[in-house]
C-alpha positions, -999 to 999 in steps of 0.1 A, spaced: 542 -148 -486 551 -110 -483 558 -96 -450 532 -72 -452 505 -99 -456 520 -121 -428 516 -92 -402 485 -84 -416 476 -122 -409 491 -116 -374 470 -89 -363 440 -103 -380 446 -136 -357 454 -109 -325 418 -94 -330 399 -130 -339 414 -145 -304 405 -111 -284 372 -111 -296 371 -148 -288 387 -144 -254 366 -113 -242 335 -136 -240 356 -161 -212 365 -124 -198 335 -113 -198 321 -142 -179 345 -141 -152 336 -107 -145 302 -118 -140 297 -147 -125 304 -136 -92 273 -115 -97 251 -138 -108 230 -157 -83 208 -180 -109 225 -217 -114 210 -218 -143 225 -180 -155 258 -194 -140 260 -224 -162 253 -204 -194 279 -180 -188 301 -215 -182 286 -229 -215 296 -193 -235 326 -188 -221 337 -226 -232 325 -228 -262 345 -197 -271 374 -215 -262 370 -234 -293 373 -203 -314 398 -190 -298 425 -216 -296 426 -218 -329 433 -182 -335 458 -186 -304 478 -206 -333 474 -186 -358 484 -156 -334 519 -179 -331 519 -192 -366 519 -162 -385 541 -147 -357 570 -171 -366 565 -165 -402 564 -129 -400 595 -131 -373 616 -150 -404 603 -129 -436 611 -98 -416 647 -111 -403 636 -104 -367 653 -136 -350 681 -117 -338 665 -84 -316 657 -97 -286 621 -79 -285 610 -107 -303 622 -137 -275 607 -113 -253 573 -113 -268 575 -150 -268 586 -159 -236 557 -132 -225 530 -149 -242 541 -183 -229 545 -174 -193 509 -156 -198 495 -187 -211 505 -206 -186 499 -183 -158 460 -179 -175 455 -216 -175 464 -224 -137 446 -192 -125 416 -207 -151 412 -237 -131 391 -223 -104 365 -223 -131 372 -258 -139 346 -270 -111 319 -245 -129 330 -256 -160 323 -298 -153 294 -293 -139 277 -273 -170 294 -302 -195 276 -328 -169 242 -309 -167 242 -306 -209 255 -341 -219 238 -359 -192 208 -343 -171 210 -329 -138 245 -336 -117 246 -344 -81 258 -300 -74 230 -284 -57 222 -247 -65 241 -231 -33 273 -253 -43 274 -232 -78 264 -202 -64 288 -207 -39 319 -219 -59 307 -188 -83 309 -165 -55 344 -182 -45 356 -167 -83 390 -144 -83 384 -127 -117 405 -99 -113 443 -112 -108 437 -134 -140 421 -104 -157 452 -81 -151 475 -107 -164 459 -108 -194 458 -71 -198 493 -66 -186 507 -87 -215 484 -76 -238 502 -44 -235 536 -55 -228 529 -76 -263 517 -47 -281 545 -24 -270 571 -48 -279 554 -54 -314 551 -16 -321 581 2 -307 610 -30 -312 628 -12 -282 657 -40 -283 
């Protein structure tokens, strides 16, 4: 495949996982807000099931990555380790800040598989309240930008 289309592939895969990612964004943001169990559980439910778009577009973001990284001969700047190590140490460093949501995040799969669960309103408005969506937000948003500087300007 032309290197042309593999980037094009590779940005493509950038914007599918943003858009996927902003609605889990977009629910952290808001759940410490929101005082309804039932409003805090859908924002759970959306923000899970757009995990399952945007996983797969996570690997496509690497796939076509790779590709690109051996059609264009880029293997031996270092920019390009960097950008890798950077979007492994972000998803790493997203996934254990993500697990204070993991509590929120049972307890909608329990409530929407199986009936009501044993957590009483104040418990999720409490563990909602409890939410730290900032530091996990600028994470995100500080690679994001590292990644998309590295990608445009190839400073090394």
């Amino acid at each position: 495949m032309p290197y042309a289309w593999l980037v094009f592939l590779h940005v493509a895969s950038v914007v599918g996982f943003v858009l996927a990612h902003g609605a889990s964004a977009a629910m952290g943001l808001r759940l410490r807000r929101e005082t309804s169990p039932d409003s805090i559980r859908s924002l759970v439910v959306l923000s899970t099931l757009s995990t399952r778009v945007m996983y797969p577009f996570l690997g496509l973001v690497l796939l076509t990555g790779i590709a690109a990284g051996f059609a264009g001969q880029w293997w031996r700047f270092k920019w390009i380790w960097t950008a890798i190590i950077v979007l492994v140490v972000t998803i790493i460093l997203m996934n254990l800040m993500g697990q204070q949501y993991n509590p929120l995040r049972g307890e909608a799969r329990e409530r929407r598989h199986r009936g009501p669960v044993a957590e009483t309103p104040d418990v999720i408005r409490k563990v909602a309240a409890s939410t730290q969506p900032g530091p996990i937000s600028a994470v995100g948003v500080v690679a994001f930008v590292i990644l998309v500087w590295l990608m445009a300007v190839k400073p090394f």
